[in-house]
C-alpha positions in Angstrom: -13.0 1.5 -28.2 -16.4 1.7 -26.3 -17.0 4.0 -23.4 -19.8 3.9 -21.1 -20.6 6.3 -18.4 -19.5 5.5 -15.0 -22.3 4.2 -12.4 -22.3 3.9 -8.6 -21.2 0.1 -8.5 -18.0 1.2 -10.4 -17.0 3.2 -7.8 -14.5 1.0 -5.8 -12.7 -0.3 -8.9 -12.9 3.6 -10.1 -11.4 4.9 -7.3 -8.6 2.3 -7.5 -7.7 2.8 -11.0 -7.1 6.4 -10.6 -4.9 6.5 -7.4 -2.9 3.4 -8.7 -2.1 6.0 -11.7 -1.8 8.8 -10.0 0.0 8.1 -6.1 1.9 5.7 -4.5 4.3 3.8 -6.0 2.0 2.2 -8.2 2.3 5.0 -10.3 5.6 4.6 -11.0 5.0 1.8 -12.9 3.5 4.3 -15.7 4.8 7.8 -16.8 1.9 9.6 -15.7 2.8 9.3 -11.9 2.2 12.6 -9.3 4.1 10.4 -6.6 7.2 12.8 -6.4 4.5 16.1 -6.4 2.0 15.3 -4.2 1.2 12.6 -1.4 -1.7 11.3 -0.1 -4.6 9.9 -2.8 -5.6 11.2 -5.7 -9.8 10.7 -4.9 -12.3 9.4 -3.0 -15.3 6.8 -3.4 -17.3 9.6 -1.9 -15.7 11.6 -4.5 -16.5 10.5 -7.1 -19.6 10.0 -6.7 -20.4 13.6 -6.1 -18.5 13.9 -9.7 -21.0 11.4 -11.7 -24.2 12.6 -9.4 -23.1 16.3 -11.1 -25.6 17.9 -13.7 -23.6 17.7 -16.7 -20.7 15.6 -16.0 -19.7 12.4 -16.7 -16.6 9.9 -15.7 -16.5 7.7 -19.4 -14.9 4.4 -18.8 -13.1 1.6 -20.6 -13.2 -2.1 -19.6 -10.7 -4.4 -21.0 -12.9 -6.6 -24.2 -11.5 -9.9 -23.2 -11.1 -9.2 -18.7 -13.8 -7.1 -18.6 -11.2 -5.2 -16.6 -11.2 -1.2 -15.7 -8.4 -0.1 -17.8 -9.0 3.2 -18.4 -11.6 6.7 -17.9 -12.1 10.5 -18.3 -14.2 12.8 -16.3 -16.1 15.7 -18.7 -18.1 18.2 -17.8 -19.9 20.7 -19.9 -19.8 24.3 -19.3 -21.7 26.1 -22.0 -19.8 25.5 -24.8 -16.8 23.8 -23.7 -16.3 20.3 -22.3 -13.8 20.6 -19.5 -11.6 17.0 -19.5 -9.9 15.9 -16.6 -8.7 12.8 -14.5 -7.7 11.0 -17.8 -6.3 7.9 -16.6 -5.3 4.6 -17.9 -4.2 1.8 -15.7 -0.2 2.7 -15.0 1.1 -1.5 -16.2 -0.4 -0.8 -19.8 0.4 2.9 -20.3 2.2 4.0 -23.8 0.6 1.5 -25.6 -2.1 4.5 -27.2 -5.4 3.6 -24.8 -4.7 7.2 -23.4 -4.8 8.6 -26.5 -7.9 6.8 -27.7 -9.4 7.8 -24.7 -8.3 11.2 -25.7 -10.0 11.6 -29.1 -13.4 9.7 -27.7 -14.1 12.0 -24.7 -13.2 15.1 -27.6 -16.2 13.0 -30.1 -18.3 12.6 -26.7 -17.6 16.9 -26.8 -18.3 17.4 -30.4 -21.7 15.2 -30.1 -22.8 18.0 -27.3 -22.4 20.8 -29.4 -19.3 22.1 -27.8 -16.7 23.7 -29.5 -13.4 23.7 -27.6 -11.7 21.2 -24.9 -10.3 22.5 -21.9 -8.1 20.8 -19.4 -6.3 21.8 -16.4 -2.8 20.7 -15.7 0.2 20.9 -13.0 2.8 23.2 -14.5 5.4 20.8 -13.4 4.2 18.4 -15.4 6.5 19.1 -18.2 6.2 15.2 -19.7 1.9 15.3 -19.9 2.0 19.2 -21.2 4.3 18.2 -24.0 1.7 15.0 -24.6 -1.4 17.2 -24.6 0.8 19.7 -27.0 1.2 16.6 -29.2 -2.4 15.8 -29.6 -3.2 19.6 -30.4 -4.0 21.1 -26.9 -1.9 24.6 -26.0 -1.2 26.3 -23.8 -3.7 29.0 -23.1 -1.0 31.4 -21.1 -3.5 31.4 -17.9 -2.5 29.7 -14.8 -5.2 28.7 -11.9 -4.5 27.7 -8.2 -3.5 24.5 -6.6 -6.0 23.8 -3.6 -2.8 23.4 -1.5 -4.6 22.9 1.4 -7.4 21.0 0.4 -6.3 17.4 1.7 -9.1 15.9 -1.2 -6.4 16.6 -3.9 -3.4 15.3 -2.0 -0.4 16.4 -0.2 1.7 18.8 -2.2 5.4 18.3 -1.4 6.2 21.6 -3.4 4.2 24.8 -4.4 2.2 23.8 -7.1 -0.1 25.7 -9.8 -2.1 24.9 -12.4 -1.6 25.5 -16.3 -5.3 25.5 -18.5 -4.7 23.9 -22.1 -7.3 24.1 -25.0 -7.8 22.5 -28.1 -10.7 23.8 -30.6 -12.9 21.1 -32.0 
């Protein structure tokens, strides 16, 4: 699997990929989906490219060999020594076919190559299924919870109170 760093002219096929995964009834097509959490999209063009413009960050992406189609990415972003992972999406019609977790262990090499020695990830504690995927790939639970910008309309609409969970996995 090759990734390559995201650039500006990605951006509109970017930001479709991630809210097809993540919102809307597109997501539903996958296992990944938010839909029944939070309404609204998942990110913005202008978003994202205030995420890749970032010193230190990165949105890796993976283009189908034979379409040349977006299938799948992960933003990172180094803090010191850790690389916090988020946004790890793969295109909801080819999901559980192992691309996420490919995607997985090459954004944890992409780490490891910058000298960092742990992986951090933030998740939505109601999001039994993904926790229990990240356990399975060596991520835990770190027993600290962080926020949910509830009313931040750039994450969505949350239909329920919702928190975040931080996982870490040592590299």
């Amino acid at each position: 699997m090759s990734l390559l760093p995201a650039t500006t002219t990605d951006l509109p096929e970017l930001t479709q990929l991630i809210n097809s995964a993540y919102r809307g009834d597109s997501s539903r097509k996958g296992w990944t989906t938010e839909a029944d959490l939070l309404g609204g999209i998942r990110t913005s063009e202008a978003s994202l490219a205030e995420t890749i413009a970032k010193p230190d960050s990165t949105i890796l992406i993976h283009r189908d060999e034979a379409t040349d189609v977006l299938i799948g990415c992960v933003y990172l972003e180094k803090k010191a020594d850790l690389m916090y992972l988020g946004m790890l999406t793969v295109s909801p019609e080819i999901q559980a076919r192992g691309i996420g977790k490919k995607l997985l262990q090459e954004a944890e090499n992409y780490a490891h190559t910058l000298g960092c020695i742990a992986v951090e990830m933030t998740v939505i504690s109601q999001r039994a299924e993904l926790i229990a995927w990240y356990e399975r790939r060596g991520f835990a639970l770190t027993g600290e919870t962080r926020p949910f910008p509830m009313n931040d309309p750039r994450f969505g609409e949350p239909k329920t109170n919702l928190e975040f969970v931080v996982m870490r996995k040592g590299l």
